[in-house]
N, C-alpha and C positions, 0 to 999 in steps of 0.2 A: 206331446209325442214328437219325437224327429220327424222331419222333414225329410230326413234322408231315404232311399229308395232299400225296402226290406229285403234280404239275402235269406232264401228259407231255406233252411237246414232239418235234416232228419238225424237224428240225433236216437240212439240206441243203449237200453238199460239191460244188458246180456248176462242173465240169471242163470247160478248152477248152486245144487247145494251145497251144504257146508260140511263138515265134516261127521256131523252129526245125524245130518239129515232132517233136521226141524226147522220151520218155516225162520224165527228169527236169525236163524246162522245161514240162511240163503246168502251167496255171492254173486258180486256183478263185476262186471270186466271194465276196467279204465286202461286205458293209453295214454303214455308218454308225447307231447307231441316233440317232433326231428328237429334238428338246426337246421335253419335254412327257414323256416317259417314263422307266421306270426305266433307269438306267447311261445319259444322254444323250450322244453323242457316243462311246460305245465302241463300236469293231469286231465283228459277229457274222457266224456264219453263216446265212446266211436259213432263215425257217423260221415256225413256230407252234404254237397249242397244239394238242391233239388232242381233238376233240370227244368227249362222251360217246357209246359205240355208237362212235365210228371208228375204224378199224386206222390206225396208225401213216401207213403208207405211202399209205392214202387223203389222211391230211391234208397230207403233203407235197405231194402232186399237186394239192390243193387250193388251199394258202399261195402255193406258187410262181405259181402261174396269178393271184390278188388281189394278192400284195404283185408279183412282178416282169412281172404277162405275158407269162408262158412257158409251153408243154405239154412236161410228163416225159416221153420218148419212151421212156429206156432209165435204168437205177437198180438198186441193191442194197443190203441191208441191212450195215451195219458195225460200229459200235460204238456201245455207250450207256453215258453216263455219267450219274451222279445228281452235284447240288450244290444245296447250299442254301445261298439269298439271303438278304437280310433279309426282301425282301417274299412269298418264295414257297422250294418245292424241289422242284426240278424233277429230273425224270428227260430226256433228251435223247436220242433214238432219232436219229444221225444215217445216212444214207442216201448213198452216193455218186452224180451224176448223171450219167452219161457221155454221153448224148446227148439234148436239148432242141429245142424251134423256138420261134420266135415272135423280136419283138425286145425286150431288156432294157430297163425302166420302173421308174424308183425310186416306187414309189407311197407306201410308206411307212418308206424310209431318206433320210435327208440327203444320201446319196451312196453309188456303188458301187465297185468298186474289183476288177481283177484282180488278186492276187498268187500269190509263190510260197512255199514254207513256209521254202525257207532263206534266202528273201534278203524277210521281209518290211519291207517301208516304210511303215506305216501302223499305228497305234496311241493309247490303246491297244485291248489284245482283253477284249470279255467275260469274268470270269472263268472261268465255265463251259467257254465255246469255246475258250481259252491251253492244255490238254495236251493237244488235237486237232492243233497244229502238230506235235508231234514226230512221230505217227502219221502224218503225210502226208508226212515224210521217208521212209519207213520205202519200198525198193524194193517193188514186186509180186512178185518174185521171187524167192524163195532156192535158190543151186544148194551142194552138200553135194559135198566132195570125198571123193575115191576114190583119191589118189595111190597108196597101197598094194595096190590092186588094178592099174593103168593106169601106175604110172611117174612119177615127181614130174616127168621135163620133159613127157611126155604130159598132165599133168595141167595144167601151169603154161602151156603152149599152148593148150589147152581156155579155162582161165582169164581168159588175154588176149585170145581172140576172143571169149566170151560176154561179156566186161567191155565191149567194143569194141560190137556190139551193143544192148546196152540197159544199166540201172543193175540192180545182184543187192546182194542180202545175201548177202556169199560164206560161207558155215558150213564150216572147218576141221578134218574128222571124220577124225583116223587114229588106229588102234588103239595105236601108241604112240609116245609122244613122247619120240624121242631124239634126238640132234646134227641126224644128216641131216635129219629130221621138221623141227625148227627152222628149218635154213637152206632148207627149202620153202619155209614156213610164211612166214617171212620177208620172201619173193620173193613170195609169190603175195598178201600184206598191199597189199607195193610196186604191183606191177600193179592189183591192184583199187584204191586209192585215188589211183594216177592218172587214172583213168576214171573216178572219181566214186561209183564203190561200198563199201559196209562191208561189215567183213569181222568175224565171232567165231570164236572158238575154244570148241572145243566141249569142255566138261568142267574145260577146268583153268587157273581164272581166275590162278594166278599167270604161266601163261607167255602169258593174253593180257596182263594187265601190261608184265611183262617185253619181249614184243616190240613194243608199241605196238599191239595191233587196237584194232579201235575199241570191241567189247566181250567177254564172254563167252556160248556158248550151253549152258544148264546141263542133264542130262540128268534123268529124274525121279526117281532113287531120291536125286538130289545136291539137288531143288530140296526134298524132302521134308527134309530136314535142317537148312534153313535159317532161320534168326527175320528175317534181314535182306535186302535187295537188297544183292547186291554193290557194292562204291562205283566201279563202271565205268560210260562214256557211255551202252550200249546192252547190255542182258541181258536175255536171255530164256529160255525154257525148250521141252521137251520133255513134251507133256499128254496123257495115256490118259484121264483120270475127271473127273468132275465135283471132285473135291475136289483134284486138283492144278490145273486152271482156275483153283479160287477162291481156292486158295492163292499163285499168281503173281500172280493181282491183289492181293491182300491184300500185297505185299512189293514191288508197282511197278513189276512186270517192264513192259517195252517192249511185249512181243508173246510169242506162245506158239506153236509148232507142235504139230499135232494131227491125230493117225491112229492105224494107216493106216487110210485111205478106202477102196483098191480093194487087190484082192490086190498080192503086190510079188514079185519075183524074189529078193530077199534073203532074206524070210522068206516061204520056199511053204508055205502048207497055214494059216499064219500065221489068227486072227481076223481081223476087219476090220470097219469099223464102219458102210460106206457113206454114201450121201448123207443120207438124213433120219436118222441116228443123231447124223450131223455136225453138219446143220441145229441140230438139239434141245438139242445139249450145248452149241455156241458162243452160241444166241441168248441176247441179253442181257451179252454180254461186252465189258468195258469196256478192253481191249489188244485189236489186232489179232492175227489168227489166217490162219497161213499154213496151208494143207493138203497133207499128204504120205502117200505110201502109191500106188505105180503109180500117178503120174500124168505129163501133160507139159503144151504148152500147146493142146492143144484138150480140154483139162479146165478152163481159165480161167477162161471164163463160167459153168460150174458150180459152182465154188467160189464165186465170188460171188455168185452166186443162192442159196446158201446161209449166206451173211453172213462168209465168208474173203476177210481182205486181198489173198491169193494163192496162190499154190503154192509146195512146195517140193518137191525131187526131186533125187536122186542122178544115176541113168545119163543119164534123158532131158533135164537140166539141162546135157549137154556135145555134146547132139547135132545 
């Protein structure tokens, strides 16, 4: 790590819908940066620095109101990444903004600009801000199949209306992978990625290979074994501790699931680590973190108030 002295920055993801109104055609707000400043004419996400004595998320609520005027109505903390520039190194505390007022004012960009993260049109991007785009692909959602409990067509039903519904990170969780397993596996790859959703296969990156998912999801005595990111589009892992957190960020991972949160029907009597254990372990994490462990979707907003991209969840994921 640099030596040099960290400039922290609040840095803002300002969501509006899309034309459609469905969660993958959500829009975020990028700015132009002015001549006269560093990286002139490259793409960022709006934002500033963090004054000495301010919490992160005062100066967002700050920045946004001077550079665009607008009042934060609603917001959660996400990810932070560090990068060092020539002229500074910054850490970047950025914040998702889901609901604002006021009307948009380039005070101090060239231009504003709604896009989306897989079909952007404008460039280029801050360096800093460029591995934020793949993170904003990344559904809210992950549902964890159960064919082996439920029946691969009950399962592969489920599938296609939750796909139907909204976009998921489908995760491919069966105890063993044999013929049948596959030709699920296969089928439910199919259906999720014609609706727009990705799909991993959990544990055993040759047969996500093999069958085309789109990545692997690694479980954590597999992620503990590893020196490298697997060479798939999207892999992630399975996080109990502080040190398999730093370890998936140390190798690139995508994103990491991290529980369980509340007790679970799968494992009763199980530990659990609740919401401020949650809080504590993800703050400061630089992949998104889905949260799992009894939950479903009116546990959403409390995931995200606790700095989780989203949830993820087996039974109440098909209900």
């Amino acid at each position: 790590m640099s030596g040099r002295k960290q400039v922290a920055v609040a840095a803002a993801v300002i969501f509006r819908d899309g034309p459609q109104g469905r969660a993958q055609e959500r829009e975020f707000l990028l700015g132009q940066r002015a001549p006269g400043t560093f990286y002139p004419g490259y793409w960022e996400f709006p934002g500033g620095k963090v004054e000495p004595g301010e919490r992160p998320v005062d100066a967002l609520v700050r920045e946004l109101d001077e550079e665009l005027g607008i009042r934060v109505l609603e917001c959660s903390p996400w990810i932070t990444l560090s990068h060092e520039y020539e002229h500074a190194f910054v850490r970047l505390h950025f914040f998702r903004v889901k609901a604002w007022s006021g009307e948009l004012h380039d005070h101090v960009h060239s231009a504003l600009c709604w896009q989306r993260a897989d079909t952007l049109t404008v460039g280029p991007m801050l360096p800093a801000n460029g591995p934020v785009l793949k993170s904003l692909r990344l559904p809210g959602r992950m549902a964890v199949s159960h064919a082996w409990q439920i029946g691969a067509a009950v399962q592969l039903d489920a599938i296609r209306r939750a796909c139907a519904a909204r976009p998921l990170l489908l995760q491919i969780r069966e105890p063993v992978f044999d013929d049948g397993t596959r030709a699920f596996a296969a089928e439910a790859i199919r259906i999720a990625r014609s609706a727009g959703s990705l799909t991993v296969i959990n544990g055993d990156i040759d047969a996500a290979r093999s069958l085309g998912a789109d990545g692997v999801h690694l479980k954590s005595a597999q992620l503990a074994t590893l020196d490298a990111r697997p060479p798939l589009d999207w892999v992630g892992a399975s996080c109990h501790t502080t040190d398999d957190l730093a370890h998936a960020q140390r190798l690139g991972l995508d994103y990491a699931v991290v529980g369980p949160v509340l007790p679970t029907a799968t494992h009763p009597g199980a530990p659990v680590l609740g919401w401020d254990a949650l809080t504590d372990l993800i703050a400061g994490c630089a992949i998104p973190v889905f949260a799992i462990g009894g939950l479903d979707g009116s546990h959403e907003a409390r995931a995200h108030a606790c700095g989780a991209h989203g949830i993820a969840a087996i039974r109440s994921a098909w209900s």
